[in-house]
C-alpha positions as CSV (number, residue, x, y, z in Angstrom):
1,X,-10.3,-21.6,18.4
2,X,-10.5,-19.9,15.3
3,X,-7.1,-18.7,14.8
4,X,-4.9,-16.1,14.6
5,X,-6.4,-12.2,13.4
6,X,-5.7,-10.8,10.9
7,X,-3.1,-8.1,11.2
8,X,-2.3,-4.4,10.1
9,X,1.3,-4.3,8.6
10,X,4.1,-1.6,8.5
11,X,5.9,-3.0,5.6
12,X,3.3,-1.7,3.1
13,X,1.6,1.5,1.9
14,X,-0.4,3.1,3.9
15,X,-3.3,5.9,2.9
16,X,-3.2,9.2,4.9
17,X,-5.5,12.3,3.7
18,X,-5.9,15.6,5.3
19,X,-8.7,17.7,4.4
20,X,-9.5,21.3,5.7
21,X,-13.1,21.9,5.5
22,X,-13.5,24.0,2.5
23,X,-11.1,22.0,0.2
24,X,-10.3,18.9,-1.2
25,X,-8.5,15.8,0.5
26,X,-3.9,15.9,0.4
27,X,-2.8,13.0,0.2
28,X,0.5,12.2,2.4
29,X,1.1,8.4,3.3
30,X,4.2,8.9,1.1
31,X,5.5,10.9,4.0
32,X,4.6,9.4,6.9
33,X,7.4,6.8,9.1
34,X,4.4,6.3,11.4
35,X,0.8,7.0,11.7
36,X,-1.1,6.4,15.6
37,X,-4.7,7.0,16.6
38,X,-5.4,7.4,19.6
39,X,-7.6,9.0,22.4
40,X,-6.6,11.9,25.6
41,X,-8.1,12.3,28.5
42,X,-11.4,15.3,28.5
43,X,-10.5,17.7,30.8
44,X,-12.6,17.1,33.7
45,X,-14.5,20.1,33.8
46,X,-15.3,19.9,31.0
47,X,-17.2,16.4,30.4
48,X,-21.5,16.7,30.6
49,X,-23.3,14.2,32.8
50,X,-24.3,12.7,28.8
51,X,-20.6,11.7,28.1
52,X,-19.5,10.5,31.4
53,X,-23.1,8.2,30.9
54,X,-21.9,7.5,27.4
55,X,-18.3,6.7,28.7
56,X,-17.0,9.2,26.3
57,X,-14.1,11.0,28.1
58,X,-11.3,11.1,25.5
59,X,-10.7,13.6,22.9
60,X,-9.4,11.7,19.5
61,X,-5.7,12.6,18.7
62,X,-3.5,11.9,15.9
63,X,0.3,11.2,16.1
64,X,2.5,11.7,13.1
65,X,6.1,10.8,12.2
66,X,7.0,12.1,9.0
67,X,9.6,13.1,6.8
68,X,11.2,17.2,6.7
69,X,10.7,18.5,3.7
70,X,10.3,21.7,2.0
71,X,8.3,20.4,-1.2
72,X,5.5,22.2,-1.6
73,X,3.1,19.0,-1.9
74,X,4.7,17.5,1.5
75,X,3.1,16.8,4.4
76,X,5.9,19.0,6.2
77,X,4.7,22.0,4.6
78,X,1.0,21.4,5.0
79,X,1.3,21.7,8.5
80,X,3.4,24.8,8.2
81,X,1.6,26.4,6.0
82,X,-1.8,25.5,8.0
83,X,-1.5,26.2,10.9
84,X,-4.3,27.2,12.7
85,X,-6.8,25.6,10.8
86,X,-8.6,22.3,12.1
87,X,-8.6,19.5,9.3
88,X,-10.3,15.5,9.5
89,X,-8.2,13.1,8.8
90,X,-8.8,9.4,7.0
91,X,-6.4,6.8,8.0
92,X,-6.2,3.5,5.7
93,X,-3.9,1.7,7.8
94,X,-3.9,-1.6,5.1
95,X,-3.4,0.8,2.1
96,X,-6.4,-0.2,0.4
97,X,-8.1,2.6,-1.6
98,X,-11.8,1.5,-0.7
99,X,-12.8,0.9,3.0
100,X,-14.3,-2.5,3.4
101,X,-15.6,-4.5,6.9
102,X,-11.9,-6.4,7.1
103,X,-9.9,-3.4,6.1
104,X,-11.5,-0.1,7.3
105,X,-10.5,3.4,7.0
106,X,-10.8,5.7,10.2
107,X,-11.7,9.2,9.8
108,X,-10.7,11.8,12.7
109,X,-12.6,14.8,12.7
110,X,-11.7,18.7,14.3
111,X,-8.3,17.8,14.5
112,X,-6.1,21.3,15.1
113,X,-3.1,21.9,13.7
114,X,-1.5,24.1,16.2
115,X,2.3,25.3,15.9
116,X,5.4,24.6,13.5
117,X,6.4,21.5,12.8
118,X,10.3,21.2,13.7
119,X,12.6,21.5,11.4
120,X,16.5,20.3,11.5
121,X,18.3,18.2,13.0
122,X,22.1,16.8,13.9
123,X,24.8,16.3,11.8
124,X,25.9,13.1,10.9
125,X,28.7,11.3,8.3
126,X,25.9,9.2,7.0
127,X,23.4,10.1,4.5
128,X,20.2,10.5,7.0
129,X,16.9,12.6,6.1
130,X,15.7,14.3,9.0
131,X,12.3,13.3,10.4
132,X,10.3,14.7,13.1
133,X,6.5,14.0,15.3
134,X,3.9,15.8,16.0
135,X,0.5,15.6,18.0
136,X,-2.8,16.6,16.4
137,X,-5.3,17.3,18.8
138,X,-9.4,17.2,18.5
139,X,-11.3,18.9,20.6
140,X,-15.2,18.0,20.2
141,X,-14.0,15.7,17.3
142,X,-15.0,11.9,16.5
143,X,-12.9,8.7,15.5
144,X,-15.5,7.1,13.0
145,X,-14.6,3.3,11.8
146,X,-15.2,3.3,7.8
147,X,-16.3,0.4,6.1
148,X,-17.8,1.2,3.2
C-alpha cells in the first residue's frame, strides 16, 4: 500500500476567477466560504446517441457560498451586475497560482449566471456577516482538469 493521498484543504486560500468572454479574468477566492464542482443530470431529450456512447449525460455546475457585499470588486456584485451573461470559471482548489499534475486547476466553461443573488438576512446580537449560495449552471459546457 502506498499510503494515504494527498488531500485538498479548506483551511487555506483558494483561487477562484470568473471571466466573461470578452474580458479579463475577477478574481474572488477572497469571497468565497465554499467552492463545489460538480455535474446535473442532461435532460433526457436532450442527450445524442454520441453522448449517451461517450457516457456524457451531465451538464457541469458550479456551487458557491460567498460573502454579501456591496463592494464593487465583490463577487456579490459580479453576479448582480452580470446577470445574464455566461462566464468560465477556474477553480484552484490548493491555492496555488500555477496548475501543476498534483495540484490542478479546473476550468468550467458556459456557466450562466441566471438571477440575483440574495441579499439579507436575520438579525442577530452577534456581529455575523451575511452569506448566501448560489448554483451556476452550464449548459453545453466542459469541466477541463488543468495541469499545466
Amino acid at each position: 500500500m502506498a499510503g494515504t493521498s494527498a488531500r485538498i484543504y479548506g483551511n487555506h486560500g483558494i483561487v477562484l476567477t470568473l471571466k466573461k468572454s470578452t474580458g479579463t479574468a475577477s478574481p474572488f477566492g477572497d469571497d468565497c466560504k465554499g467552492v463545489r464542482i460538480s455535474g446535473e443530470d442532461k435532460d433526457s431529450n436532450d442527450i445524442t446517441f454520441s453522448e449517451a456512447a461517450e457516457g456524457a449525460v451531465q451538464n457541469p455546475l458550479l456551487k458557491l457560498k460567498f460573502i454579501q457585499s456591496t463592494a464593487a470588486s465583490s463577487l456579490h456584485q459580479y453576479l448582480f451586475d452580470n446577470q445574464g451573461e455566461v462566464v468560465e470559471a477556474v477553480y484552484a482548489p490548493h491555492g496555488n497560482a500555477s496548475p501543476s499534475a498534483s495540484q490542478p486547476h479546473f476550468k468550467v466553461t458556459a456557466l450562466k449566471i441566471s438571477g440575483i443573488p440574495e441579499i439579507g438576512g436575520d438579525a442577530t446580537k452577534e456581529t455575523v456577516g451575511f452569506e448566501t449560495e448560489v448554483e451556476l449552471k452550464s449548459e453545453g459546457g466542459t469541466v477541463e482538469k488543468i495541469t499545466a
